[in-house]
OpenMM code with the backbone's topology and positions (N, CA, C; nanometers):
from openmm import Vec3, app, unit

residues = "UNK UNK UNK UNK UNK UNK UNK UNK UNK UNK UNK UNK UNK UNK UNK UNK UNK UNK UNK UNK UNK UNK UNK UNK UNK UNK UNK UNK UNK UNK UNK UNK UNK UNK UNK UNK UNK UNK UNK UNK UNK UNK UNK UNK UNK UNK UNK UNK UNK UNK UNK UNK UNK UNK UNK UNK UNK UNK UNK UNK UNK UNK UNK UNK UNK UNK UNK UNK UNK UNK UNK UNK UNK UNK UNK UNK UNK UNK UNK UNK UNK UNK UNK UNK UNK UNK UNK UNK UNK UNK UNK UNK UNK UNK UNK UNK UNK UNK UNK UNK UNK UNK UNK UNK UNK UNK UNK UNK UNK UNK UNK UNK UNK UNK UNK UNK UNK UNK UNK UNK UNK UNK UNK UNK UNK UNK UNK UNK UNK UNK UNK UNK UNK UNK UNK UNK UNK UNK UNK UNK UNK UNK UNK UNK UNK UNK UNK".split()
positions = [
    Vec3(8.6985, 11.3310, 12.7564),
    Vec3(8.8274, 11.3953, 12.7678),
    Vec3(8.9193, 11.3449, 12.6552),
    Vec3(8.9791, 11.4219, 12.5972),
    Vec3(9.0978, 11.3800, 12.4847),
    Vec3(9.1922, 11.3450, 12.5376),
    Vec3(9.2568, 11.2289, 12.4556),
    Vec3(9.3898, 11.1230, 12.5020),
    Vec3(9.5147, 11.2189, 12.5125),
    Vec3(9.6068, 11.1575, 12.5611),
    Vec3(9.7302, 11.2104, 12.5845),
    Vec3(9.7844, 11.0978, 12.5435),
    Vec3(9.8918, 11.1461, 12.4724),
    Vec3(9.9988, 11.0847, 12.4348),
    Vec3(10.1766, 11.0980, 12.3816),
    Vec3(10.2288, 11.0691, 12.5112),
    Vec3(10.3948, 11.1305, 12.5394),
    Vec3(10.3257, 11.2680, 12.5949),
    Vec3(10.2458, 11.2812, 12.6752),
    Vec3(10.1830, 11.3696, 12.7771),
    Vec3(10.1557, 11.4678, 12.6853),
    Vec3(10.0945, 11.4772, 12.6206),
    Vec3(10.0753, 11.5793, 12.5193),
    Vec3(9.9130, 11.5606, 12.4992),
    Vec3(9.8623, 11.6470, 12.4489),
    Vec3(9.6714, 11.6280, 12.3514),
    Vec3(9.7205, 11.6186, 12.2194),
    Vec3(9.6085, 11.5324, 12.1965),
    Vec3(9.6600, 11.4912, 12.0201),
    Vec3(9.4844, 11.4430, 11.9769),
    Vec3(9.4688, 11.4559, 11.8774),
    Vec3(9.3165, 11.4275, 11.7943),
    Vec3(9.3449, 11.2932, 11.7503),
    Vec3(9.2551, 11.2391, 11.7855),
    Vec3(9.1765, 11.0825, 11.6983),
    Vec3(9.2475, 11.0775, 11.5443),
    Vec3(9.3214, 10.9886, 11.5101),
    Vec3(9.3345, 10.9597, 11.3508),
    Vec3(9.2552, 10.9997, 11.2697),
    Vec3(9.2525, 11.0796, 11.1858),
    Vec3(9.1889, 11.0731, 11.0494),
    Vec3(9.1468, 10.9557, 10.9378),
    Vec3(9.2217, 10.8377, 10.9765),
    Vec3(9.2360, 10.7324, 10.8938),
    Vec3(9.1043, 10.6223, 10.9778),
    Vec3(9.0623, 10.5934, 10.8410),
    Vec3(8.9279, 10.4686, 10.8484),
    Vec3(8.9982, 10.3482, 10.9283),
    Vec3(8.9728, 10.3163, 11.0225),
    Vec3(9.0507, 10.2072, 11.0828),
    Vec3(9.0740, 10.1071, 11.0424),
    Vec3(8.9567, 10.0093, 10.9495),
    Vec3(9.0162, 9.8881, 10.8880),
    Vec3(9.0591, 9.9481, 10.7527),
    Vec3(9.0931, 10.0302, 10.6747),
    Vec3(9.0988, 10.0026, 10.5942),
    Vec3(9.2500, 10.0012, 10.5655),
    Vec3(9.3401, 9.9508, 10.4145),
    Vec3(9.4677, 9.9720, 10.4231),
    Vec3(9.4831, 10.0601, 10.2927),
    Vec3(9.5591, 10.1832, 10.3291),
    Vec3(9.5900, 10.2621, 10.2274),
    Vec3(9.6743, 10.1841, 10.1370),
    Vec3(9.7035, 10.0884, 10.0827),
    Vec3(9.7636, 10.0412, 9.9700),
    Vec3(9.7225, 9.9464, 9.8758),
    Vec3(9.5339, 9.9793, 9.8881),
    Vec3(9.5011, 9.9371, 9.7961),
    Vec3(9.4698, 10.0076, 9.6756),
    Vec3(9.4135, 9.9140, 9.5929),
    Vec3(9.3668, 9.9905, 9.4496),
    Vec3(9.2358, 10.0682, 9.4436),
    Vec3(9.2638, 10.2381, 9.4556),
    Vec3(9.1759, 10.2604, 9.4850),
    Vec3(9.1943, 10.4249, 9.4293),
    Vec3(9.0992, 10.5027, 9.4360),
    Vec3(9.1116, 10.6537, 9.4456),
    Vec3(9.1334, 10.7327, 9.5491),
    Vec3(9.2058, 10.8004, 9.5545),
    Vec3(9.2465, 10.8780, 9.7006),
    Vec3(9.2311, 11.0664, 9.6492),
    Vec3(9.1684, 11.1145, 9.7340),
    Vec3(9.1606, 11.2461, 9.7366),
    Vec3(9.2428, 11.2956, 9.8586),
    Vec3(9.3213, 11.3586, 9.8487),
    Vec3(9.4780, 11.4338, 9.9841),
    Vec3(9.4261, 11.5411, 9.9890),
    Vec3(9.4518, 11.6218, 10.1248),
    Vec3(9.4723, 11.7697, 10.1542),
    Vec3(9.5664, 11.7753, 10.2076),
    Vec3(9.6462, 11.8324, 10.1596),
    Vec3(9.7986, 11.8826, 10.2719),
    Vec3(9.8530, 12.0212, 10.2685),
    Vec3(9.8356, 12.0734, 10.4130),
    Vec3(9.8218, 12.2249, 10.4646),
    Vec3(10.0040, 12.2553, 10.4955),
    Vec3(9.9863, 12.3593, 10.4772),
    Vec3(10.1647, 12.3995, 10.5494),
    Vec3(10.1467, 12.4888, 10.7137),
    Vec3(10.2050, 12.4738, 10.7767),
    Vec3(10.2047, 12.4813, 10.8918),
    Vec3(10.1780, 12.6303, 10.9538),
    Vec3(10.1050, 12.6649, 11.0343),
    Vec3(10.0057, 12.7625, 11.0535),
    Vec3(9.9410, 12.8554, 10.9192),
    Vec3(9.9122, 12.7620, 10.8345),
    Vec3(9.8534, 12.8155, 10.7032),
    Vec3(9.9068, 12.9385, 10.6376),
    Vec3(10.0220, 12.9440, 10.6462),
    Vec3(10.1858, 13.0260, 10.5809),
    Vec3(10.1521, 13.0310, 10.4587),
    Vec3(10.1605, 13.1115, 10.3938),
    Vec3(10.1585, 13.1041, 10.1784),
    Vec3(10.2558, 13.0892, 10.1789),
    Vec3(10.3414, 12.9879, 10.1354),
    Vec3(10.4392, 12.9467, 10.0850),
    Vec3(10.4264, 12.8939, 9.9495),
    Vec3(10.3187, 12.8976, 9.9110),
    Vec3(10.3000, 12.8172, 9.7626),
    Vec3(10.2698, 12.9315, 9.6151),
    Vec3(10.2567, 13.0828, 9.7000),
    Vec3(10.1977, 13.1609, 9.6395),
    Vec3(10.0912, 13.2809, 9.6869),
    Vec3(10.0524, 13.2954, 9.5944),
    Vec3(9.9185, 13.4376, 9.6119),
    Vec3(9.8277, 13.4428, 9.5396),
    Vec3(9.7180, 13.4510, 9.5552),
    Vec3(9.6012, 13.4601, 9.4935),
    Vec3(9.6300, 13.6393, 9.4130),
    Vec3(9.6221, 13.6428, 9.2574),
    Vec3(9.6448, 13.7718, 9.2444),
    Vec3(9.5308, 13.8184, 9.1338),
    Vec3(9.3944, 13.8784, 9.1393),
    Vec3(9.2920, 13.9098, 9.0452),
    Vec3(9.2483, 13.7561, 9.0050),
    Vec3(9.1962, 13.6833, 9.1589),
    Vec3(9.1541, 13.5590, 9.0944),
    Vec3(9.2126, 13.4746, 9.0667),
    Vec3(9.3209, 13.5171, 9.0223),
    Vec3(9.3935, 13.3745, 8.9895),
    Vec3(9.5470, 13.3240, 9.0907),
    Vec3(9.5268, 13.1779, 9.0805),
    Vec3(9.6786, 13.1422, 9.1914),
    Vec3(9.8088, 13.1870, 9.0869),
    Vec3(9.8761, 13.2399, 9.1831),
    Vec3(10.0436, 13.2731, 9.0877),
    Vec3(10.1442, 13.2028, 9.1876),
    Vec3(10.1805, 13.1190, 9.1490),
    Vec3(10.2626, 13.0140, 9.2142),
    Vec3(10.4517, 13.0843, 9.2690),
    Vec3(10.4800, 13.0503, 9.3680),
    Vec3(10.5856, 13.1199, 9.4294),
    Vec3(10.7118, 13.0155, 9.3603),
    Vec3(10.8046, 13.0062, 9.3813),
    Vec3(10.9303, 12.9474, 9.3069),
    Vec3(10.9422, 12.7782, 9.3660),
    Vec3(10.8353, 12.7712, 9.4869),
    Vec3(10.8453, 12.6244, 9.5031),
    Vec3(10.7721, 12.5631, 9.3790),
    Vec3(10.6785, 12.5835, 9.3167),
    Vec3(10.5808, 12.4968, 9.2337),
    Vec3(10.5241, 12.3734, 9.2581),
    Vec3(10.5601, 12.2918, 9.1653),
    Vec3(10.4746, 12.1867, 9.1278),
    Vec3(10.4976, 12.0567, 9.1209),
    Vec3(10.6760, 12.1174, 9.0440),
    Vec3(10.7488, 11.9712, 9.0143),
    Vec3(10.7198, 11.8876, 9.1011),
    Vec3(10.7308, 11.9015, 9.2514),
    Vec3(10.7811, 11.7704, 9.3118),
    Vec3(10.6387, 11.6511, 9.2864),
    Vec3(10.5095, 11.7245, 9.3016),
    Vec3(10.4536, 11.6161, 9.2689),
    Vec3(10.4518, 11.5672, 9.1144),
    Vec3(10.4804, 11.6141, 9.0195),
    Vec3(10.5124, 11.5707, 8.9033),
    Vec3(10.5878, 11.4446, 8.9267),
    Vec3(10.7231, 11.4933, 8.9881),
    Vec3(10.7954, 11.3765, 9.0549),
    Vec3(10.7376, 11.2519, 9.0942),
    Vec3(10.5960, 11.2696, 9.1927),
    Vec3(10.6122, 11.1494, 9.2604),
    Vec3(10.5343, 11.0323, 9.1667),
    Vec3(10.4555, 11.0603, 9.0698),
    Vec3(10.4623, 10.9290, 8.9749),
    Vec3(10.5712, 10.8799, 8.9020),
    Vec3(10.6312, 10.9902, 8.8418),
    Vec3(10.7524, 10.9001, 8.7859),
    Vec3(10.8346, 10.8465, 8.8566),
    Vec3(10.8292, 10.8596, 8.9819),
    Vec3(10.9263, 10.7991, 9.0772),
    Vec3(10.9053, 10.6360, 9.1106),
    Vec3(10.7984, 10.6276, 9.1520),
    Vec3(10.7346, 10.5026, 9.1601),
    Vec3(10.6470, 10.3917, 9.0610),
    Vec3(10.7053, 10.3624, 8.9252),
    Vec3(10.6189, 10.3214, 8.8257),
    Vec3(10.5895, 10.1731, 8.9009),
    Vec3(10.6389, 10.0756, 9.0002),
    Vec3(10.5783, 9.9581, 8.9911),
    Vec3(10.4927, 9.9625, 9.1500),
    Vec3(10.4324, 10.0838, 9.2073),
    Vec3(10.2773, 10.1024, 9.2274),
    Vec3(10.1783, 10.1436, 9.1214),
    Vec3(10.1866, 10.1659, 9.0180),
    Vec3(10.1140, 10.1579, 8.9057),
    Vec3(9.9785, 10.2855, 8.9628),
    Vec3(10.1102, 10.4156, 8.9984),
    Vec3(9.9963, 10.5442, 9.0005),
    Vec3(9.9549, 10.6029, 8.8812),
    Vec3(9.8310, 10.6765, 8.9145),
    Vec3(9.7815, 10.7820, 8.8301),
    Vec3(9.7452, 10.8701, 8.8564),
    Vec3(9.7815, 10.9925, 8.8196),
    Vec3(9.7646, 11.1416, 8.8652),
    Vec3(9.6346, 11.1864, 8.8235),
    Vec3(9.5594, 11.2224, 8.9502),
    Vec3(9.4389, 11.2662, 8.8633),
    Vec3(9.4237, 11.4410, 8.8999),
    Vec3(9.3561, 11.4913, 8.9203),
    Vec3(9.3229, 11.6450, 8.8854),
    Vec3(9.4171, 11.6671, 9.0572),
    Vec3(9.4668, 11.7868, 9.0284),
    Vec3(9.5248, 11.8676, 9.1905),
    Vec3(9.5242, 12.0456, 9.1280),
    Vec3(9.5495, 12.0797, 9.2567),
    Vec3(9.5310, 12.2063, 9.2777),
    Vec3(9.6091, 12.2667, 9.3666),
    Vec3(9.6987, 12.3906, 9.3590),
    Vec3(9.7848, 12.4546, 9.4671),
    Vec3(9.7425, 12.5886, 9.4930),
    Vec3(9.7081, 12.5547, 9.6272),
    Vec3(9.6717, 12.7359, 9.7015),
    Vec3(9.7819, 12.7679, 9.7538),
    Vec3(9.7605, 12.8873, 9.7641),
    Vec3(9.9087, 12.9707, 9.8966),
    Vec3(9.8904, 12.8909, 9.9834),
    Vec3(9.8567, 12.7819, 10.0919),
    Vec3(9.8671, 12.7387, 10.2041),
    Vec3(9.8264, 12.6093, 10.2007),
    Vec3(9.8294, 12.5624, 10.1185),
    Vec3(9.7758, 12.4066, 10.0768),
    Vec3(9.7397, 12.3327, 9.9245),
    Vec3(9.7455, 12.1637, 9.9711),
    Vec3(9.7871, 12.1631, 9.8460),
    Vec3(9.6361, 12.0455, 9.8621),
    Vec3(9.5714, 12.0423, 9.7165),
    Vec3(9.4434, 11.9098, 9.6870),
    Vec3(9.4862, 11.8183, 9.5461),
    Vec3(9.4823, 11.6456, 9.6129),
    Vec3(9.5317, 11.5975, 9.4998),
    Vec3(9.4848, 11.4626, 9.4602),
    Vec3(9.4457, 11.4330, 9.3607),
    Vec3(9.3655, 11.3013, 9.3760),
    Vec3(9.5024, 11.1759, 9.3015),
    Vec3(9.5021, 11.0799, 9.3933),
    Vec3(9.5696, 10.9751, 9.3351),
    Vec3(9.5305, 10.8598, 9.2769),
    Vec3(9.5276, 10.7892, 9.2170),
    Vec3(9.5057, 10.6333, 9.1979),
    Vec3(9.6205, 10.5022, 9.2284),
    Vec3(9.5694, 10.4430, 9.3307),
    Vec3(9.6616, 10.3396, 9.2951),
    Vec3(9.6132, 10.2429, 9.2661),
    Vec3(9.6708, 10.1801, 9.1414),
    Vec3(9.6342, 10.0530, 9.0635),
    Vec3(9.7141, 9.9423, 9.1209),
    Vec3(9.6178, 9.8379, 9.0848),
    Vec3(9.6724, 9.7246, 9.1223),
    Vec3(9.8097, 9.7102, 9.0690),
    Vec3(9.8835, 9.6802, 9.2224),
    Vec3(9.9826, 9.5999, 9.1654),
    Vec3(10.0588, 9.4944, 9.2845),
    Vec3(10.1882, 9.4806, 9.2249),
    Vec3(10.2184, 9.3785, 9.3428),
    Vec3(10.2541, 9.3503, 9.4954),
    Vec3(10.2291, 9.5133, 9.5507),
    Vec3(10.2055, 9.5106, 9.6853),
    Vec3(10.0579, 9.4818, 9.7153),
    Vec3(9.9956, 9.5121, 9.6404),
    Vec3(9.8158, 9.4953, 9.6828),
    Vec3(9.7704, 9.4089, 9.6081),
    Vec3(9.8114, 9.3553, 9.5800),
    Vec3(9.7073, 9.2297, 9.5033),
    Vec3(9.6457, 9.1436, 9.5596),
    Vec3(9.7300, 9.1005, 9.6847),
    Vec3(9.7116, 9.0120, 9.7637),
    Vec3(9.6016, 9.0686, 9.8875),
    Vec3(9.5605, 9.1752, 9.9328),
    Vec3(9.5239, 9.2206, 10.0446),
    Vec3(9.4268, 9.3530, 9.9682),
    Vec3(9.3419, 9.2900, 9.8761),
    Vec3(9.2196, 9.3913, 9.7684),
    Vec3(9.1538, 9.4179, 9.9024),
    Vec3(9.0619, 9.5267, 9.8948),
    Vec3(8.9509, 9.5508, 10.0032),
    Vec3(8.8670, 9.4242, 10.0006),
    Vec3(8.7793, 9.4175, 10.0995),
    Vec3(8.6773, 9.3510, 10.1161),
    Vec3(8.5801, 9.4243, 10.1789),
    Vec3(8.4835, 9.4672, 10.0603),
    Vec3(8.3569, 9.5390, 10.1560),
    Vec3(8.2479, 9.4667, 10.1735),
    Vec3(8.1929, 9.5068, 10.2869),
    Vec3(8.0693, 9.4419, 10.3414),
    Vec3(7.9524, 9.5113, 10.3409),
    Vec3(7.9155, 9.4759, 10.2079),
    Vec3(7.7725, 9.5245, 10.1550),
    Vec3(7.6694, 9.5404, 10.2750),
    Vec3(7.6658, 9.4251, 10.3652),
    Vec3(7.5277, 9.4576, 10.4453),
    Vec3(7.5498, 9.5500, 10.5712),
    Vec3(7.6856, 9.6027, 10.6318),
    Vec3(7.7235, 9.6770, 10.6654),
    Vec3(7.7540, 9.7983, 10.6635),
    Vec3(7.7974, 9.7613, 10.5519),
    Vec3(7.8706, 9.9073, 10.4485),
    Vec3(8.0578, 9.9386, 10.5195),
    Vec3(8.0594, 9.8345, 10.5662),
    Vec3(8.2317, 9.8488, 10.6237),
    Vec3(8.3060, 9.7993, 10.5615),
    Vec3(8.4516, 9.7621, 10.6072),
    Vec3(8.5557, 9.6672, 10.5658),
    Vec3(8.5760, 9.5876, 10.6883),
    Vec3(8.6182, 9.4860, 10.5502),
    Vec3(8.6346, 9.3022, 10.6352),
    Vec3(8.6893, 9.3583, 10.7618),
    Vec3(8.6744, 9.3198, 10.8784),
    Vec3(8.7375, 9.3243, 10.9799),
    Vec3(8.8878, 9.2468, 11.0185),
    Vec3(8.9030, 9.1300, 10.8973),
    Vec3(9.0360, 9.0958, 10.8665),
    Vec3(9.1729, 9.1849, 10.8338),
    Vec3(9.1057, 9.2936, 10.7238),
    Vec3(9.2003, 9.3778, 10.7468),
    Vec3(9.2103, 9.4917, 10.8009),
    Vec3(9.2779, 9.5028, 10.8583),
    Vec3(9.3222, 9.6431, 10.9466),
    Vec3(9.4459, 9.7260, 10.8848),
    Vec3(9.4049, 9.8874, 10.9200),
    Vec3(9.5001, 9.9627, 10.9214),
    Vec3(9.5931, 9.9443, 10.9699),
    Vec3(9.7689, 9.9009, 10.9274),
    Vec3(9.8558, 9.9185, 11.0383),
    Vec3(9.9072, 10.0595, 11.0392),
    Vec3(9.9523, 10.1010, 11.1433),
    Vec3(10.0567, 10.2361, 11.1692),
    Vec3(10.1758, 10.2331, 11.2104),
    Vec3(10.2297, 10.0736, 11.1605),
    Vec3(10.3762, 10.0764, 11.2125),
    Vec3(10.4595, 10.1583, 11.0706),
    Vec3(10.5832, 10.0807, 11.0276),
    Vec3(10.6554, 10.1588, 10.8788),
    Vec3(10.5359, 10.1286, 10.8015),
    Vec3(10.5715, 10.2978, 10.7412),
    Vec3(10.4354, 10.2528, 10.5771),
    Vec3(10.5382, 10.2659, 10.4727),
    Vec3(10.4903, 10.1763, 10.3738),
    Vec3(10.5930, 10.1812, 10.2362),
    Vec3(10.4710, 10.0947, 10.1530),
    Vec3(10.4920, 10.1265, 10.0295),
    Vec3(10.4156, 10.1254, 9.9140),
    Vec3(10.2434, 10.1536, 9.9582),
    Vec3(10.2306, 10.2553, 9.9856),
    Vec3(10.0879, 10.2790, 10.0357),
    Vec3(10.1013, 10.4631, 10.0264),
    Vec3(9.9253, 10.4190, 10.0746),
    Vec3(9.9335, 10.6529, 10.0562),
    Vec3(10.0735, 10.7286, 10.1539),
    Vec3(10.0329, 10.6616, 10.2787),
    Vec3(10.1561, 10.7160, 10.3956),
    Vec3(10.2983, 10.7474, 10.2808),
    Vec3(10.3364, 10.6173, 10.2630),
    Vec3(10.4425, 10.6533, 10.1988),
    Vec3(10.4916, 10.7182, 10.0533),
    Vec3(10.3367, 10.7527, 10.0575),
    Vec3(10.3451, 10.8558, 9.9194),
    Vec3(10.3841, 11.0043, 9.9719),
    Vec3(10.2718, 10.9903, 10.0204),
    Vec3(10.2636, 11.1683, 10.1082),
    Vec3(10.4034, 11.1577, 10.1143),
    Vec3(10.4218, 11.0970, 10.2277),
    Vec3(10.5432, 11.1100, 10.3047),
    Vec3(10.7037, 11.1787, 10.1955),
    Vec3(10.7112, 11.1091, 10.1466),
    Vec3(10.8145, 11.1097, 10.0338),
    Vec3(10.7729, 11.2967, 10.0029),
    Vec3(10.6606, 11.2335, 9.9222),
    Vec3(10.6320, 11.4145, 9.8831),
    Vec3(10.6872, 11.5231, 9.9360),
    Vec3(10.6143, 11.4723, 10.0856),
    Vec3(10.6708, 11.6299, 10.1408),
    Vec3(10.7655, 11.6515, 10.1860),
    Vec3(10.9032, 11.5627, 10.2179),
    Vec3(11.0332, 11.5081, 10.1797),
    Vec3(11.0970, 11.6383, 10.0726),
    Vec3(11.0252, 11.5775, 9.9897),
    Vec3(11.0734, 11.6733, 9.8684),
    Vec3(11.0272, 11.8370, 9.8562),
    Vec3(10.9318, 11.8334, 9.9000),
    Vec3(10.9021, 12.0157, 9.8957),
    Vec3(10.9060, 12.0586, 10.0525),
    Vec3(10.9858, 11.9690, 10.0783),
    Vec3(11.0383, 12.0275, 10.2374),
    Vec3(11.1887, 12.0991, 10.1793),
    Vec3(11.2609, 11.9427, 10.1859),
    Vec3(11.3705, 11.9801, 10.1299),
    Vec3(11.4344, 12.1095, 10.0034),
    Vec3(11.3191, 12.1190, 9.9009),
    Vec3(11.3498, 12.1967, 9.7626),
    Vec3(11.2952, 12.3437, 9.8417),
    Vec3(11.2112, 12.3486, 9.9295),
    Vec3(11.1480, 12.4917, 9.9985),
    Vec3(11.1862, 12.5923, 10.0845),
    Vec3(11.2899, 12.4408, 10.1359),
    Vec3(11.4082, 12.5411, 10.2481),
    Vec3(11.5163, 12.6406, 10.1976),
    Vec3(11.5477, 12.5724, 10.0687),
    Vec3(11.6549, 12.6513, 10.0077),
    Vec3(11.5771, 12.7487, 9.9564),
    Vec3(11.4772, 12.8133, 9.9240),
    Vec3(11.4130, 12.9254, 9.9489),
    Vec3(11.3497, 12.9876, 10.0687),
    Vec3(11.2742, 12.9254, 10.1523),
    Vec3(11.1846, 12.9694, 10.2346),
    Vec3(11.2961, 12.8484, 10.3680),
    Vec3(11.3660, 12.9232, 10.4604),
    Vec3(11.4486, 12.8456, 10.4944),
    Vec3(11.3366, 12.8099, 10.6602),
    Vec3(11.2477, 12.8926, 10.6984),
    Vec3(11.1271, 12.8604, 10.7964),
    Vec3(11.0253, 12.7500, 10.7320),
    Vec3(11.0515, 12.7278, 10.6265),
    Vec3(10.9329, 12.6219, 10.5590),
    Vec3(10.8646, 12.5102, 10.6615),
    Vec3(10.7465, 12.4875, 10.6652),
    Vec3(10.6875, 12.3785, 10.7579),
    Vec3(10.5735, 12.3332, 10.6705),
    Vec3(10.5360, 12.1583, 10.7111),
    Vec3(10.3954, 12.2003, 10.6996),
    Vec3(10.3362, 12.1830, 10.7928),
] * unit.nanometer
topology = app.Topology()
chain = topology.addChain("A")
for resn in residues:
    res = topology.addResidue(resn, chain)
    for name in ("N", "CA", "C"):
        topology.addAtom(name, app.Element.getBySymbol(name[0]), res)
C-alpha cells in the first residue's frame, strides 16, 4: 500500500538515499510543467520554436552562482519540459563531504546521507531557484503557469 502523508498519496523519492546532491559531480535534470501544458513552445516541421519564456533563466543560473564552480553542459527545451546536464565542481561547500563509493557494493558510504531538511548550495537549490525564475518571468505572460 502507498504512504500517506498530511493524509494525502504521495510516491517514494526519486533521490538515491545516501547520496548528497552537492557534490562534485554530473547531474542530468528533467523538469516537466504541470499537466504537461506547452508553455515553452511548439514543435513546428520538426523543429522546437520557443514561446517568449525561453532560455535566459537558465543562462542565468551559472552566472548567478560562480563560487559553486558550475558548468553548463548540453540542455534541451520541449513545449512541456525542460533536459539539462549540470556539473558541479569542487568547491567549498563540498570539499569536505566528496562521495565515498563502495566498490564492493557498488553504493555510497553509509556515512553520508541525503538530508531533506533546507537545501542550499546543492542540485535542490539549483532547481529550486530556477524555477523561481521561470515561474516568476512566465506568469507575466502565461499568468496559469505551473510546473
Amino acid at each position: 500500500m502507498t504512504e500517506k502523508y498530511q493524509n494525502k498519496y504521495r510516491i517514494a523519492s526519486a533521490r538515491l538515499p545516501h547520496w548528497d546532491y552537492g557534490w562534485n559531480t554530473v547531474y542530468f535534470v528533467t523538469i516537466c510543467t504541470q499537466e504537461r501544458e506547452h508553455y515553452f513552445g511548439d514543435i513546428i516541421d520538426g523543429r522546437m520554436q520557443l514561446s517568449e519564456i525561453g532560455d535566459a533563466e537558465w543562462l542565468k543560473t551559472f552566472e548567478m552562482r560562480p563560487d559553486m564552480n558550475l558548468m553548463m553542459g548540453a540542455y534541451v527545451i520541449m513545449p512541456n519540459h525542460f533536459h539539462g546536464i549540470i556539473v558541479i565542481g569542487e568547491n567549498k561547500y563540498n570539499v569536505e563531504t566528496q562521495c565515498i563509493a563502495s566498490v564492493q557494493e557498488n553504493s555510497i558510504a553509509p556515512a553520508q546521507k541525503n538530508r531533506f531538511g533546507a537545501q542550499s548550495k546543492n542540485l535542490a537549490s539549483i532547481i529550486r531557484e530556477f524555477k523561481i525564475g521561470v515561474t516568476k518571468n512566465a506568469r507575466k505572460i502565461h499568468a496559469d503557469f505551473a510546473w
